[in-house]
C-alpha positions in Angstrom: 0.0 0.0 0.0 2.7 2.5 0.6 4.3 2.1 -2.8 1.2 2.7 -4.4 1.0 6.0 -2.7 4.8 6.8 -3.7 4.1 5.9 -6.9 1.3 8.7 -7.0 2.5 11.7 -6.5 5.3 11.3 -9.0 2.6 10.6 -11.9 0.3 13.6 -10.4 3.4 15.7 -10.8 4.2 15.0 -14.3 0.8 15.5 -15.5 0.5 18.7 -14.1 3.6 19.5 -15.7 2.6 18.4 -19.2 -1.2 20.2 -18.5 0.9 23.3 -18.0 3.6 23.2 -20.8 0.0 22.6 -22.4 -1.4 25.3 -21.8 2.1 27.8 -22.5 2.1 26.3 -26.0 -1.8 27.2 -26.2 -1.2 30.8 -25.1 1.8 31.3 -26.7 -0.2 30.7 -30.3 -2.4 32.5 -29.6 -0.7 35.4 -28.8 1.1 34.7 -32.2 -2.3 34.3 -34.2 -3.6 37.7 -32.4 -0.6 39.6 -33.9 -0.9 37.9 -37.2 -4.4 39.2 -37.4 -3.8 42.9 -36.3 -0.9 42.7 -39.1 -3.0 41.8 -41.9 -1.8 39.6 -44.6 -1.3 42.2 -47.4 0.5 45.0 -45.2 2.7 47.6 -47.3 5.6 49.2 -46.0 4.9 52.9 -45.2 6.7 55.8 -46.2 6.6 56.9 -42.7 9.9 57.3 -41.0 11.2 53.8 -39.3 10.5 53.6 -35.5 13.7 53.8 -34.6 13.9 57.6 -35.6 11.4 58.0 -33.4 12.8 55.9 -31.0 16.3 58.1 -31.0 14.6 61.6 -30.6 13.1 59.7 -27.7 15.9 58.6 -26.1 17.6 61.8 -26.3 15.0 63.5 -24.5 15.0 60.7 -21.8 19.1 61.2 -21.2 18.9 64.6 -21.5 16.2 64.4 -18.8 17.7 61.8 -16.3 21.2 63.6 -16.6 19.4 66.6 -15.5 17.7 65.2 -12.6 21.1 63.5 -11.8 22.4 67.2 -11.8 19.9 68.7 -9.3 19.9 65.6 -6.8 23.6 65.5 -6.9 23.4 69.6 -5.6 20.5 69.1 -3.8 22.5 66.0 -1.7 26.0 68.2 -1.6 26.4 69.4 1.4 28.8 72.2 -0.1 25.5 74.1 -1.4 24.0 76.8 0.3 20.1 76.3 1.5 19.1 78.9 -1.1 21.0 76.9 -3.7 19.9 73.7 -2.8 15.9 75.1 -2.5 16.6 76.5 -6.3 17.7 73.0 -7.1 14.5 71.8 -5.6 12.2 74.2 -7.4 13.8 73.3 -10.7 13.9 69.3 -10.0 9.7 69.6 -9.4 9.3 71.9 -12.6 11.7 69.4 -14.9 9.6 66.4 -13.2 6.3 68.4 -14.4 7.9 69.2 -18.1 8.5 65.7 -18.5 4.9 64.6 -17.5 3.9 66.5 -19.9 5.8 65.4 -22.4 4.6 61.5 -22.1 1.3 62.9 -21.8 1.4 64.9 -24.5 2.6 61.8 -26.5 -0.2 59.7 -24.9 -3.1 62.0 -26.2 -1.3 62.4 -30.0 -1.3 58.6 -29.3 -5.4 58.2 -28.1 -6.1 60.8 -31.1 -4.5 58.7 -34.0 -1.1 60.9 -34.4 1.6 58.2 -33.8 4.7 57.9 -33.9 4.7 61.2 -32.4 7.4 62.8 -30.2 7.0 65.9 -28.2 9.8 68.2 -26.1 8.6 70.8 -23.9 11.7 73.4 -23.4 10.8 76.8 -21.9 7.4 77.0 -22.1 7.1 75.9 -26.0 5.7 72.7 -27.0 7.5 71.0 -30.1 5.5 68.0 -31.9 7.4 65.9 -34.0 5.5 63.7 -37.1 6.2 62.0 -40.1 5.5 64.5 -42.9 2.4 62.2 -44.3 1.2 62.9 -41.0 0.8 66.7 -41.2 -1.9 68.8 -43.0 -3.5 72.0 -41.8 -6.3 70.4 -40.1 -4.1 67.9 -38.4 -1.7 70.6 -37.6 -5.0 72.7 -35.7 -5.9 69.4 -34.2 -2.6 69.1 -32.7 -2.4 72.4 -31.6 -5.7 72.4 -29.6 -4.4 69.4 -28.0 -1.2 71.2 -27.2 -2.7 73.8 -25.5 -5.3 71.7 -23.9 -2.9 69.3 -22.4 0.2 71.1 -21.8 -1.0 74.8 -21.1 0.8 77.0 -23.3 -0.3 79.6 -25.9 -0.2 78.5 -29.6 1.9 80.9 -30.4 4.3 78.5 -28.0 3.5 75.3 -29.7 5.6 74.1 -33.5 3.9 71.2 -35.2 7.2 69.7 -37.7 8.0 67.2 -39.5 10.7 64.8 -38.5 12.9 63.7 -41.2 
């Protein structure tokens, strides 16, 4: 009687096993066949610019932005700096922390409203939207705008709608 029950829990174990491999394979297609679909069968390659344009201006903005806030922590932790320097520091860490919401933001309502790839900079209070040149028309250019100054809160005379090449 007890070998039967030692012999149990090995087979129990290696048919849970195989129900879960299973079940990974079943997910795992799918998740393939879903992105098949969404591709389409006859999709042409467009003249847009390739991602990784888009992906670079990104990536500038986001090492330009951490080396910044590396910048104002490093001052703000230096024990060298003067309280008013250090409460500057502070002041300018929260506005560059608020820029860069806005930025992602920015890029998450071009995004909800159709306009993508799209990459935004805010510098100074001016907004700079970046598309591929299919992309832009007068009526999207006054749809992007509106969006501009909705979301970000700056004039349109603050806010350039360009092409990125």
């Amino acid at each position: 009687m007890m070998r039967r029950e030692q012999a149990r829990p090995g087979w129990h174990a290696w048919l849970r096993r195989g129900f879960l491999a299973a079940l990974v394979l079943a997910a795992a297609a799918l998740w393939w066949m879903e992105g098949r679909q969404q591709a389409g069968p006859g999709i042409q390659p467009s003249a847009t610019p390739e991602p990784t344009v888009y992906m670079d201006e990104r990536l500038k903005r986001e090492t330009a932005y951490e080396r910044d806030v590396a910048a104002l922590q490093a001052l703000l932790e230096s024990g060298a700096a003067g309280e008013a320097t250090r409460a500057q520091a502070a002041q300018k860490l929260t506005e560059l922390i608020a820029q860069h919401q806005n930025e992602i933001g920015l890029e998450n309502a071009l995004l909800e409203a159709g306009y993508d790839p799209a990459v935004v900079i805010v510098q100074n209070g001016a907004v700079t939207v970046m598309l591929s040149s299919e992309m832009l028309s007068t009526e999207t250019s006054a749809k992007i705008l509106a969006l501009c100054v909705a979301h970000a809160g700056v004039g349109a005379e603050n806010v350039r709608v360009m092409a990125l090449k």
